[in-house]
C-alpha positions as CSV (number, residue, x, y, z in Angstrom):
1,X,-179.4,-134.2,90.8
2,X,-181.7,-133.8,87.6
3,X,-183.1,-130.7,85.8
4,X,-186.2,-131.1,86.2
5,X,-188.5,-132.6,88.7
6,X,-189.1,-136.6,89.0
7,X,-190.8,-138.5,88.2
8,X,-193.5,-136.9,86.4
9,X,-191.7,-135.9,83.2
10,X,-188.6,-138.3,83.1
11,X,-190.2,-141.3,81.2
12,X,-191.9,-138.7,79.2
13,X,-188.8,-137.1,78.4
14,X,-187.2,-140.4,77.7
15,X,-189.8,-141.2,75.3
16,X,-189.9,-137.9,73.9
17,X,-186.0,-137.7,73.1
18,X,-186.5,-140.9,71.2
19,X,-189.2,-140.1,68.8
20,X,-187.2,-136.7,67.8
21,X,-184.8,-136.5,64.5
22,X,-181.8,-135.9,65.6
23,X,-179.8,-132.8,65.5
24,X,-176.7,-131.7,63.9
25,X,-174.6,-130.7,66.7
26,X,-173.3,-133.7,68.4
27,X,-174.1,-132.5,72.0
28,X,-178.2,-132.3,71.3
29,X,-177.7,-135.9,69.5
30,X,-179.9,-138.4,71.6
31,X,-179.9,-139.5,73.9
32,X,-176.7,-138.1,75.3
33,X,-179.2,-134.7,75.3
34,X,-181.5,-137.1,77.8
35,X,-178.5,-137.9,79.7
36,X,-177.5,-134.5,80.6
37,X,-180.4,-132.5,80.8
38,X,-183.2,-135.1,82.3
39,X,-180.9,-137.8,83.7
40,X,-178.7,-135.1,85.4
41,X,-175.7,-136.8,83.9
42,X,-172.3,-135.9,84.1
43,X,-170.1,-135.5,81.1
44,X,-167.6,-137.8,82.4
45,X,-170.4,-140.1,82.8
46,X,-171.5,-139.6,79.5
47,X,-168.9,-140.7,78.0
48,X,-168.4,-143.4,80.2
49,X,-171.8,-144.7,78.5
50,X,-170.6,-144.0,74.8
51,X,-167.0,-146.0,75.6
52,X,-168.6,-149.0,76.9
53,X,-168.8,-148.4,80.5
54,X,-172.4,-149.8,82.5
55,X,-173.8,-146.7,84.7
56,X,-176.4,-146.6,86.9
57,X,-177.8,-143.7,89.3
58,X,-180.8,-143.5,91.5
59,X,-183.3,-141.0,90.1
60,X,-184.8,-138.3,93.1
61,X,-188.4,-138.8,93.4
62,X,-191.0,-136.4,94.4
63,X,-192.8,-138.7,97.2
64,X,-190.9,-140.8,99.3
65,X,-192.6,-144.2,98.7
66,X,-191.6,-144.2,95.2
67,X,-188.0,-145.9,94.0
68,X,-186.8,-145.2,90.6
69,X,-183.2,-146.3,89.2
70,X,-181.9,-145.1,86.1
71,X,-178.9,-147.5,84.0
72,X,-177.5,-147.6,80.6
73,X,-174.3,-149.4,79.0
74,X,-173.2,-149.1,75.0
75,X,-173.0,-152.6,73.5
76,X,-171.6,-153.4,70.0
77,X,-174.4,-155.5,69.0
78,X,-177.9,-155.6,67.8
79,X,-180.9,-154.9,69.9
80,X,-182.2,-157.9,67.7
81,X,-179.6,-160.1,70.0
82,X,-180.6,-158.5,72.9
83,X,-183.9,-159.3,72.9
84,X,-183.3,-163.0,72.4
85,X,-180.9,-162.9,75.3
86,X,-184.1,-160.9,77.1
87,X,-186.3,-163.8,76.1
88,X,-184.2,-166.9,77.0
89,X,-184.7,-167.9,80.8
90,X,-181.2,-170.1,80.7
91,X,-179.3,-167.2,79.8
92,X,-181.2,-164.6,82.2
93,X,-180.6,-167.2,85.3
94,X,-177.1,-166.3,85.0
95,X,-177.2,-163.1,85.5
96,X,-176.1,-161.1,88.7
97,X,-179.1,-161.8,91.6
98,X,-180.9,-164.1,90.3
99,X,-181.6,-167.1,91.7
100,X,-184.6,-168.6,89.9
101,X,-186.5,-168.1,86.9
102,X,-189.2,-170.1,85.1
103,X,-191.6,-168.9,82.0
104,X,-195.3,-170.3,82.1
105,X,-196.8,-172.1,80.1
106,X,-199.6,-170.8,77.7
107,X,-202.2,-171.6,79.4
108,X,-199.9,-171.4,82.8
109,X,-200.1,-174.9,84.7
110,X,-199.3,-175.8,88.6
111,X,-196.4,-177.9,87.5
112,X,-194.8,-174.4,86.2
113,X,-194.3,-173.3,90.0
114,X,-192.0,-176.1,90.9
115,X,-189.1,-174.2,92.9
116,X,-191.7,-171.2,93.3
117,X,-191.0,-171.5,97.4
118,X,-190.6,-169.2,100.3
119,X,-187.5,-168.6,102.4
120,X,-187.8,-170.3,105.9
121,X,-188.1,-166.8,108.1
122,X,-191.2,-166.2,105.9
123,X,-193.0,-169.6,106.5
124,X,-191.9,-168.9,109.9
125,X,-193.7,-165.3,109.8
126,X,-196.9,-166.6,108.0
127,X,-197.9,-169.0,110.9
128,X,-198.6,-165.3,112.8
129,X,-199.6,-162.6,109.8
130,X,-202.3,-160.8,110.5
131,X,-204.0,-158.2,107.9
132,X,-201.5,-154.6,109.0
133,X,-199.1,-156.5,110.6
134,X,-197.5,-159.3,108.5
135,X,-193.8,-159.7,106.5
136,X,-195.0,-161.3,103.1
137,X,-197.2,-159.2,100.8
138,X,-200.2,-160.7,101.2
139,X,-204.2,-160.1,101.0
140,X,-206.2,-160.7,104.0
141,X,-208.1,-164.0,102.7
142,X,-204.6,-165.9,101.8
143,X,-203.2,-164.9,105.4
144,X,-206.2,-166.6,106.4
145,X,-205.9,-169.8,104.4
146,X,-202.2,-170.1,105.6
147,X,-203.3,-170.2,109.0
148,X,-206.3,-172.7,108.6
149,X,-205.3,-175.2,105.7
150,X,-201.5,-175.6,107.4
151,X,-200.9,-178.0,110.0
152,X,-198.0,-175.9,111.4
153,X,-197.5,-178.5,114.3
154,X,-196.9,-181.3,111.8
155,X,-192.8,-182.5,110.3
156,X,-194.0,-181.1,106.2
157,X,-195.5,-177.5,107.3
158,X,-193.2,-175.9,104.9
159,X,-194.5,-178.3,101.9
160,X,-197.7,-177.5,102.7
161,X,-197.0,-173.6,102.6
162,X,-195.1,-173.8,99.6
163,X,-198.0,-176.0,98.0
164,X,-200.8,-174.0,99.1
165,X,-199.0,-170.6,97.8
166,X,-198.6,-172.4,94.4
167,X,-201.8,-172.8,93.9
168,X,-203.1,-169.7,94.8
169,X,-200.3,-167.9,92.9
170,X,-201.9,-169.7,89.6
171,X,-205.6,-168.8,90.7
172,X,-204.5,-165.5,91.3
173,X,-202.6,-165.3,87.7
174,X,-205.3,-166.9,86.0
175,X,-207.8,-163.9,87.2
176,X,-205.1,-161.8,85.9
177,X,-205.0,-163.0,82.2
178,X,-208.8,-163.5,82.6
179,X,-209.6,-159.8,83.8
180,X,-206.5,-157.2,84.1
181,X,-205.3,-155.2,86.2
182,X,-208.7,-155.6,88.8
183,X,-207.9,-158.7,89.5
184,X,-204.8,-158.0,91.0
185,X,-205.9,-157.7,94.6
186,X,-204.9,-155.6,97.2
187,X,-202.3,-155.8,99.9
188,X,-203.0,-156.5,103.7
189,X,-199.7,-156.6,105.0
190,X,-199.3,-153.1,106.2
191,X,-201.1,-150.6,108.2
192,X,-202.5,-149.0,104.9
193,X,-204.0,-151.8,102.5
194,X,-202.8,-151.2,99.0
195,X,-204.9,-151.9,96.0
196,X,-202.2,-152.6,93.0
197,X,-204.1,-152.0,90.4
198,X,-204.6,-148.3,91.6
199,X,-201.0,-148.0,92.5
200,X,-199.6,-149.7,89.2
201,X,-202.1,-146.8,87.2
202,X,-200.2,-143.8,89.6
203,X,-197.2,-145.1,88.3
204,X,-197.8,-145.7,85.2
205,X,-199.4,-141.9,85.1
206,X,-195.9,-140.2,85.6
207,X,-195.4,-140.6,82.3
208,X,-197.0,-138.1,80.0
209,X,-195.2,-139.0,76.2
210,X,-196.1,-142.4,77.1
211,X,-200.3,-142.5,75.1
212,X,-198.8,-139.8,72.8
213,X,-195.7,-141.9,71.8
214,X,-196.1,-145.2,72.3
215,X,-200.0,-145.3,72.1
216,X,-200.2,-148.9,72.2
217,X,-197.7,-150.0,74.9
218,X,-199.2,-147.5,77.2
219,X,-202.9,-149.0,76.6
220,X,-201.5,-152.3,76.5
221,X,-200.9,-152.2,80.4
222,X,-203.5,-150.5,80.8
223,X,-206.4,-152.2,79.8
224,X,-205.0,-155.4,79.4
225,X,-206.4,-158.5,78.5
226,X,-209.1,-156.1,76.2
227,X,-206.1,-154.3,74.3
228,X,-204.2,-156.0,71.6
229,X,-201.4,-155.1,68.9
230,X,-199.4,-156.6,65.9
231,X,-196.3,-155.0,67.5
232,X,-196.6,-156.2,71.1
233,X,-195.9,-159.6,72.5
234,X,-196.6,-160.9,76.0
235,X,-195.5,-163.4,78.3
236,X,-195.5,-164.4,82.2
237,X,-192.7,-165.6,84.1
238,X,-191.8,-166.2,87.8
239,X,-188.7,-165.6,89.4
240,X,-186.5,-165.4,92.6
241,X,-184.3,-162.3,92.7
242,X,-181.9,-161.0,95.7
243,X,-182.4,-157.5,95.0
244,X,-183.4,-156.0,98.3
245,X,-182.5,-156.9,101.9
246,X,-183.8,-160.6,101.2
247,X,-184.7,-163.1,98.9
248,X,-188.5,-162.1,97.1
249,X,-190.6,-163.9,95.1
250,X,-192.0,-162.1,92.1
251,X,-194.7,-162.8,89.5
252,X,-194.1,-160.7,86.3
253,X,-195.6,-160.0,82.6
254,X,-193.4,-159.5,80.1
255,X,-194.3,-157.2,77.0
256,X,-192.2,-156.5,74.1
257,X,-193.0,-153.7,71.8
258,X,-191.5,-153.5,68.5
259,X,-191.4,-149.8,67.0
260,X,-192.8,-149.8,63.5
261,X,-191.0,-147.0,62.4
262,X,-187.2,-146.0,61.8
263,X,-187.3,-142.8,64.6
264,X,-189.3,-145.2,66.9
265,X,-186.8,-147.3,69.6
266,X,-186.1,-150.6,67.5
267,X,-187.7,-152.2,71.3
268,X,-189.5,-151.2,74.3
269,X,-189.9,-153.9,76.6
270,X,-192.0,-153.6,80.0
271,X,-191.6,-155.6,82.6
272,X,-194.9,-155.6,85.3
273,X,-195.0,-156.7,88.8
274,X,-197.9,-159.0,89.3
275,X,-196.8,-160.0,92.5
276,X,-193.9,-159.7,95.1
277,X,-193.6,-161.2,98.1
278,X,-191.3,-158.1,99.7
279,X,-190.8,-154.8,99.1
280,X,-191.9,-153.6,96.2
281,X,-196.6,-153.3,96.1
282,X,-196.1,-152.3,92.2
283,X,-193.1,-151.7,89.8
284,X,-192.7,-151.3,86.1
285,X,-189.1,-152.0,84.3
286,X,-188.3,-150.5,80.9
287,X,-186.1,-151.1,78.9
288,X,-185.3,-149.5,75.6
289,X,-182.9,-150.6,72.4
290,X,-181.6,-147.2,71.0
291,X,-179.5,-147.8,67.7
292,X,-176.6,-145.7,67.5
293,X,-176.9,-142.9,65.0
294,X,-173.4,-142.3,64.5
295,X,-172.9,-144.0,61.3
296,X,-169.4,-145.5,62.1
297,X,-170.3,-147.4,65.2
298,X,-172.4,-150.8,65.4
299,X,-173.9,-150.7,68.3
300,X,-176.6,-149.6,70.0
301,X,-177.6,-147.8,73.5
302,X,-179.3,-150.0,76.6
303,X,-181.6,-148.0,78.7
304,X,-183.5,-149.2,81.6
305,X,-185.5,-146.7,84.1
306,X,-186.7,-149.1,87.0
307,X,-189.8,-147.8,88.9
308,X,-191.7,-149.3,91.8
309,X,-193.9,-148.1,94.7
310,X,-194.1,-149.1,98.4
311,X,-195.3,-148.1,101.1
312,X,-193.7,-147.4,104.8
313,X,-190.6,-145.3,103.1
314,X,-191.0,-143.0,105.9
315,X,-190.0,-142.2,108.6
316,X,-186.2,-143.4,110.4
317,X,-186.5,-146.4,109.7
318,X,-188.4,-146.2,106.3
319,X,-185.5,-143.8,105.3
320,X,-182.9,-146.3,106.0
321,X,-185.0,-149.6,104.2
322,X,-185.4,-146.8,101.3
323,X,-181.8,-145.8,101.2
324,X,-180.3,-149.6,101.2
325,X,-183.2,-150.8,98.6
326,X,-182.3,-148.6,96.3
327,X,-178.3,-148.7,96.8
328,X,-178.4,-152.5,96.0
329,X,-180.7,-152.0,93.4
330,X,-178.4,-149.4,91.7
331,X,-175.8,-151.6,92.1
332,X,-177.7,-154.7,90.7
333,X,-178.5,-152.7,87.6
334,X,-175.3,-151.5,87.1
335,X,-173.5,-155.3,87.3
336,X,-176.6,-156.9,85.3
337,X,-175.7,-154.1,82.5
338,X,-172.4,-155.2,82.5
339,X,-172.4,-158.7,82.5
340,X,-175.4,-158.1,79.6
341,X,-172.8,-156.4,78.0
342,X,-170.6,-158.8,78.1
343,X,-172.9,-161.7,77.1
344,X,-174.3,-159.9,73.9
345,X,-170.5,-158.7,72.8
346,X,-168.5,-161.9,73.9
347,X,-171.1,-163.5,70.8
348,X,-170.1,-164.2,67.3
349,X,-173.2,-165.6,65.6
């Protein structure tokens, strides 16, 4: 499906076709040259981009626990009015799958989780989770608090749940912006326990343009809360998506990168997984604003590669979880392009 092997050099090659001048032949022009020779697009599909049309395609990885989802869509529009779109909760709740969505508040308070709650088959399931054997994403010492601090016998269990998971979903943040990715924790929900700060960095390390390119978004995630920059700004929000096979809650930093330079992407922005309750141990959205070079078009290109990481793809049943997961998500993207597309172009101001 793609011309060369995945993931390893596609975000590189993404990158890398962005930072190049373009050439004079209109079939190397970027990033319909990504497209076709990284992307394994067709040229039907190709133009289907360029005329307007939202595309998305799953992207074949080299191990099976990793998902990665490729989209783009043309809009006439700025990338200027796409990133206050990006940044504006009201308007992001109304897109396709979502069903919640709050920013925090800087510092993030305990009355910024109001509607941060679990489905009822998940409080359900908590009453029994045990550390390899459990359906919420959880480390071993919060399946332990569930089980003691709840009175499951008593009329409000599920307030309880819900109360208890708020406030150790703002402890957990607050070690987060206090020390990085260590204080992420580690899975206990599967057979294998999953430390996310270790599978965030393997992910993030299938990118090799990434430090040469974008130096300071790369060491941004990295080695936050130590790195800073004048061109990056960051923000934490929680939201309730229907992506998968079930409602999940998801904890999730938000990083805009401006480029400094007329040859850079006018924006990068990276969306990290702090937390998910299903699915999903680490994943990494990004999304980057290309401007059109074609001098008599106003627009500009949306492109979003979606990668996450989990574990128990395997297998029969693991093939089948993999195969629906990523079908929805593919079709998510591609209806959340569109009706972005929509938004942005359907604007006069």
């Amino acid at each position: 499906m793609i011309g060369v092997p995945f993931p390893r050099v596609l975000l590189a090659a993404l990158l890398l076709s962005f930072v190049q001048a373009p050439a004079s032949n209109a079939q190397d022009v970027e990033p319909f040259k990504f497209f076709r020779n990284y992307v394994g697009l067709h040229e039907d599909e190709i133009t289907a981009i360029r005329n307007g049309k939202a595309v998305a395609k799953i992207v074949e990885s080299t191990t099976s626990d990793e998902v990665f989802v490729f989209g783009s869509v043309y809009v006439q529009s700025t990338p200027e009015k796409y990133l206050k779109l990006a940044s504006d909760p009201e308007e992001l709740r109304k897109l396709p799958n979502y069903l919640a969505l709050r920013k925090f508040s800087d510092p993030p308070q305990l009355s910024d989780f109001e509607g941060f709650t679990l489905e009822a088959d998940d409080i359900k399931q908590l009453k029994d989770c045990e550390p390899g054997r459990c359906d919420v994403q959880l480390p071993t010492e919060a399946m332990d608090a569930f089980k003691q601090s709840v009175n499951w016998s008593g009329p409000d269990a599920a307030d309880q749940v819900n109360r208890l998971g708020q406030k150790m979903a703002l402890e957990a943040l607050q070690r987060y912006i206090r020390g990085g990715n260590t204080a992420l924790g580690t899975y206990r929900d599967k057979h294998h326990p999953a430390v996310v700060a270790d599978t965030f960095r393997s992910l993030l390390s299938r990118s090799k343009a990434l430090p040469v390119y974008l130096p300071e978004l790369d060491r941004y995630l990295l080695d936050y809360p130590e790195a800073g920059s004048e061109n990056i700004q960051s923000e934490f929000y929680w939201e309730k998506v229907n992506f998968g096979l079930k409602p999940t809650l998801r904890i999730v930093q938000a990083i805009v990168y401006r480029g400094p330079r007329s040859t850079d992407p006018a924006y990068a922005i990276a969306e990290k997984q702090l937390y998910a309750s299903h699915y999903f141990e680490t994943a990494l959205d990004l999304t980057v604003c290309v401007r059109d070079q074609d001098p008599e078009r106003h627009g500009f290109y949306l492109i979003t590669l979606k990668g996450s990481q989990q574990a128990g793809l395997t297998g029969l049943k693991g093939g089948i979880v993999k195969k629906v997961a990523t079908d929805r998500t593919r079709s998510s993207l591609e209806r959340a392009l569109g009706a972005i597309k929509q938004r942005l172009e359907s604007r006069t101001e």
